[in-house]
C-alpha positions as CSV (number, residue, x, y, z in Angstrom):
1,X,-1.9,-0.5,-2.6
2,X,-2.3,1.6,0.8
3,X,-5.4,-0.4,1.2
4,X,-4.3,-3.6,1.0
5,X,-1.1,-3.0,3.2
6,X,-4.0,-1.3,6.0
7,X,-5.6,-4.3,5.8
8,X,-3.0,-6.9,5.9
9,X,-1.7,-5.1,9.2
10,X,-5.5,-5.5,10.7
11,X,-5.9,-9.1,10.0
12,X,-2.0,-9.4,11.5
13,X,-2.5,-7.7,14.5
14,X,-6.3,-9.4,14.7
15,X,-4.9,-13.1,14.4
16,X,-2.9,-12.6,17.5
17,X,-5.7,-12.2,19.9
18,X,-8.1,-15.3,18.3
19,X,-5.3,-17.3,16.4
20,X,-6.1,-20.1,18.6
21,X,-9.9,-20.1,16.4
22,X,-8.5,-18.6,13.3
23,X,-6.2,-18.3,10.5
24,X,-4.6,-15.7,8.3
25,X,-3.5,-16.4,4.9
26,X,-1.2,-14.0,2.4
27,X,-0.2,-15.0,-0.9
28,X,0.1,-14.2,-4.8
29,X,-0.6,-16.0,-7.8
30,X,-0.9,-15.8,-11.5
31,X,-4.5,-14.8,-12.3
32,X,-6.2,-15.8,-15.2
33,X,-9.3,-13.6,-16.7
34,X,-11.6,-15.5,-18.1
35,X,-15.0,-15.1,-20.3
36,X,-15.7,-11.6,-21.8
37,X,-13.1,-10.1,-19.6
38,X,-10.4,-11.9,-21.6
39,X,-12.0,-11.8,-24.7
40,X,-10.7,-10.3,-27.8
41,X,-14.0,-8.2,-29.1
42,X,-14.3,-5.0,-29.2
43,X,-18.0,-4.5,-28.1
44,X,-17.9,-7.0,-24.7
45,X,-14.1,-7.9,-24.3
46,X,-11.6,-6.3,-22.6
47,X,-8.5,-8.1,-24.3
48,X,-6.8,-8.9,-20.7
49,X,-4.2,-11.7,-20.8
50,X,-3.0,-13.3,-17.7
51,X,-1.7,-11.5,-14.7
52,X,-0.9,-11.4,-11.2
53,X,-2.7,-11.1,-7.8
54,X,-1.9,-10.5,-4.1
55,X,-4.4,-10.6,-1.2
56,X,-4.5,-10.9,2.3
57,X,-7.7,-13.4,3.8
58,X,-8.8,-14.6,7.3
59,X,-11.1,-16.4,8.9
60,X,-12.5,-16.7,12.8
61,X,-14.0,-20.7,13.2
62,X,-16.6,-19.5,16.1
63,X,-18.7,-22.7,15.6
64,X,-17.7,-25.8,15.2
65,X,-16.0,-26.1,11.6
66,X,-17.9,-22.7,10.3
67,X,-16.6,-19.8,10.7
68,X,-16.6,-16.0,9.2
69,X,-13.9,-14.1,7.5
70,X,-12.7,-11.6,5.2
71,X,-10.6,-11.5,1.9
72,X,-8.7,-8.4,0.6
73,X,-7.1,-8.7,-2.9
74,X,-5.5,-6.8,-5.3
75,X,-5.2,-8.3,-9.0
76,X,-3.2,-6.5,-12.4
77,X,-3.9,-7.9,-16.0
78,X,-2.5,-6.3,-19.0
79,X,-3.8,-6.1,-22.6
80,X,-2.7,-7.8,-25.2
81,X,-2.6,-4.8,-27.3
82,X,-1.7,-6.3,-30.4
83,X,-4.5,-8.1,-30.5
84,X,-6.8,-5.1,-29.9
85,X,-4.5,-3.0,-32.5
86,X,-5.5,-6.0,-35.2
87,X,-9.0,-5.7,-34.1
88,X,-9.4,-2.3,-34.4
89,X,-7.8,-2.5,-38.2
90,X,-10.4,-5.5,-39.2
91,X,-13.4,-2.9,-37.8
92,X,-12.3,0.5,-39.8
93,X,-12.1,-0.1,-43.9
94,X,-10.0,3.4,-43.2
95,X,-6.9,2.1,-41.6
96,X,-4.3,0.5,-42.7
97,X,-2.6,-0.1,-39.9
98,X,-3.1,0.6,-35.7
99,X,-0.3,1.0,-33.0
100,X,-1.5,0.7,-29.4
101,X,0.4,1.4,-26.2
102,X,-1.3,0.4,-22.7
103,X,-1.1,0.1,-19.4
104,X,-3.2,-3.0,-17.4
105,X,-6.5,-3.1,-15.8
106,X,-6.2,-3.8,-12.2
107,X,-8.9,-4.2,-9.6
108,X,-9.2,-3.9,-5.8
109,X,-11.5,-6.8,-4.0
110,X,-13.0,-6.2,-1.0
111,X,-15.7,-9.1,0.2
112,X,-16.4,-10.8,3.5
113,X,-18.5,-14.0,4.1
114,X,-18.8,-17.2,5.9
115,X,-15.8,-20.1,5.8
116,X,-16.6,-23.6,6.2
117,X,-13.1,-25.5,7.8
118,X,-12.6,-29.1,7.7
119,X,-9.6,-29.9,10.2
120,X,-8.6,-33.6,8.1
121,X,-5.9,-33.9,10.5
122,X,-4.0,-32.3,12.8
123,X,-1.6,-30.6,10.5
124,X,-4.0,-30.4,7.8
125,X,-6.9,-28.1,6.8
126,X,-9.4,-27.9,4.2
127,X,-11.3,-24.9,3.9
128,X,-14.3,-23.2,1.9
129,X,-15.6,-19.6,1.2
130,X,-18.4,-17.8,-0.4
131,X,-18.2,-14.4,-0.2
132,X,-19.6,-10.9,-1.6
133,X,-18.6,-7.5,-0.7
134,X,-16.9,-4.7,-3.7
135,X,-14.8,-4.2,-6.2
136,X,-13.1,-1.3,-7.1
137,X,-11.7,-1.4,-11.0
138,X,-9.5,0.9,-13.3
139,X,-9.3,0.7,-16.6
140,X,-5.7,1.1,-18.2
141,X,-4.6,4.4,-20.0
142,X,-4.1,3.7,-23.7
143,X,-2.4,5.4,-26.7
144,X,-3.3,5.1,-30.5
145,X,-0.9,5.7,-33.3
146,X,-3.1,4.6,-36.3
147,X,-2.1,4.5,-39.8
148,X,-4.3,5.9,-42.6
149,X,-5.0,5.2,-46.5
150,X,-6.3,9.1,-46.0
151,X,-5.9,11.6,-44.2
152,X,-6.6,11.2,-40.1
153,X,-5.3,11.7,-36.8
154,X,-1.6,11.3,-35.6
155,X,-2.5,9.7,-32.4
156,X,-5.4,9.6,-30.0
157,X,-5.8,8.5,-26.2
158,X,-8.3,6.9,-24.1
159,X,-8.3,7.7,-20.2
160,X,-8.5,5.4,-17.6
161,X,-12.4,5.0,-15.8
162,X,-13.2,3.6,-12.5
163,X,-16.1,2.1,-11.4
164,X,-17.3,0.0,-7.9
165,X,-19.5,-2.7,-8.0
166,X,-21.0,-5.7,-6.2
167,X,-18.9,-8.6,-6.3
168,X,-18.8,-11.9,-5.6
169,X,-15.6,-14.8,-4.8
170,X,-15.9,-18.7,-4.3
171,X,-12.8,-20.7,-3.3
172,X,-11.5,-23.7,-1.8
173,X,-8.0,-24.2,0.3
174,X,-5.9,-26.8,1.7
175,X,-3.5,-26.1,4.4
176,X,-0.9,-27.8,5.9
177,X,0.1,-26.5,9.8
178,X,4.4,-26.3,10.0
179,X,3.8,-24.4,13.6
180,X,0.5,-23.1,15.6
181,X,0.7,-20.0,14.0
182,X,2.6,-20.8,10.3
183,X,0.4,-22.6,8.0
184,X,1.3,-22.9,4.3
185,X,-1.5,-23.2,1.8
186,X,-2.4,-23.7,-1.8
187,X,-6.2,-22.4,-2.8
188,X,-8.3,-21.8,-5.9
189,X,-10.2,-19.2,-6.3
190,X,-13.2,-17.5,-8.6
191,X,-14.3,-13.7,-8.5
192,X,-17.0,-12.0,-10.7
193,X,-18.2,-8.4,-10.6
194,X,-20.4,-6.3,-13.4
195,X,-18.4,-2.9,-14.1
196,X,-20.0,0.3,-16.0
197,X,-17.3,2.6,-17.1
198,X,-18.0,6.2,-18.2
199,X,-15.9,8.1,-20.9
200,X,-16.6,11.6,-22.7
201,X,-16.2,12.0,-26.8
202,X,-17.5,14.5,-29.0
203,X,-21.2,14.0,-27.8
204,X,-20.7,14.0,-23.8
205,X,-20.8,11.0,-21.5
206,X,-21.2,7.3,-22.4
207,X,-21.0,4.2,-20.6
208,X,-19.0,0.7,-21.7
209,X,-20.3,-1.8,-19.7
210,X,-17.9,-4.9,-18.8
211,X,-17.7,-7.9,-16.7
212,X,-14.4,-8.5,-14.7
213,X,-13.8,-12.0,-13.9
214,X,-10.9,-14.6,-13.4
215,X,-9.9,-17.2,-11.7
216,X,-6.9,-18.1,-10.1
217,X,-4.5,-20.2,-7.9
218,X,-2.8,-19.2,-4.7
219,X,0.5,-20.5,-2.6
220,X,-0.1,-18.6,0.7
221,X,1.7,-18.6,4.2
């Protein structure tokens, strides 16, 4: 979160020496993981439901409608952890029955890129991105309470991994100028980045490779 607030005060102080060619946007949204990310499998998915995002973009229109800009974003999704709980019963003919306590995966984008801006009239503004930069993911801490038809553990934990990776965000906005320097806007948006997670058990160091992606839609000002 220090991150995002540094960067939000560098696009804020940055927009008031070229607002005249420029605009800032900050917003948050309901963010939807989609594909494996939100899937309910055990060997690919990540069992995320829908969360919430917040992020800071801006853009610098140095040639006619293109441009080049920046987006910072910060995005939570929790687990739907009875869902994984259920999963993990249906895998192991040894349990009975599975509690699972957990906390949500959350992600920190970082991606610049160029902006294409469509001035449709003199209030209103349609603009387009394709970016890349990182990400920089965490996945959640979780606790296990299983149930037995035998004898087996009490509990058991999983720690949270990090990774950084490539990543990569599409998205389209419409804005709509109240003042020369207030602009309200609604935007969708697409990121994608490939994540490789390391954990230890018994036998040392192994990897769980994931993809984070979602999608989501954004009321900014």
């Amino acid at each position: 979160m220090k991150n995002i607030s540094v960067c939000i005060l560098f696009f804020a102080l940055l927009s008031t020496t070229i607002f005249a060619q420029s605009f800032i946007a900050i917003g948050g949204s309901a963010s939807i993981p989609v594909g494996s990310y939100a899937s309910s499998d055990l060997n690919n998915g990540c069992f995320t439901s829908p969360g919430v995002s917040f992020g800071v973009d801006g853009a610098w229109v140095f040639y006619k409608n293109f441009g080049v800009g920046a987006d910072v974003g910060y995005s939570a999704h929790p687990v739907k952890a009875s869902e994984l709980a259920t999963a993990l019963v249906n895998n192991d003919p040894f349990l009975s029955d599975m509690y699972v306590r957990s906390d949500p995966y959350t992600s920190i984008t970082a991606v610049a890129g160029p902006y294409y801006v469509w001035q449709l009239s003199k209030r209103m503004v349609l603009d387009f991105k394709a970016l890349g930069g990182i990400m920089y993911a965490k996945t959640p801490f979780q606790l296990f309470e299983p149930e037995y038809f035998m004898v087996g553990p009490d509990y058991y934990k999983t720690t949270s991994s990090t990774d950084k990776s490539f990543a990569m965000k599409g998205g389209a906005r419409f804005q709509y100028q109240i003042t020369p320097t207030i602009v309200l806007g609604l935007s969708a948006n697409y990121v994608f980045s490939k994540m490789s997670y390391g954990f230890y058990n018994s036998q040392g160091l192994y990897y769980k490779n994931r993809n984070i992606s979602c999608r989501y839609i954004r009321r900014s000002r």
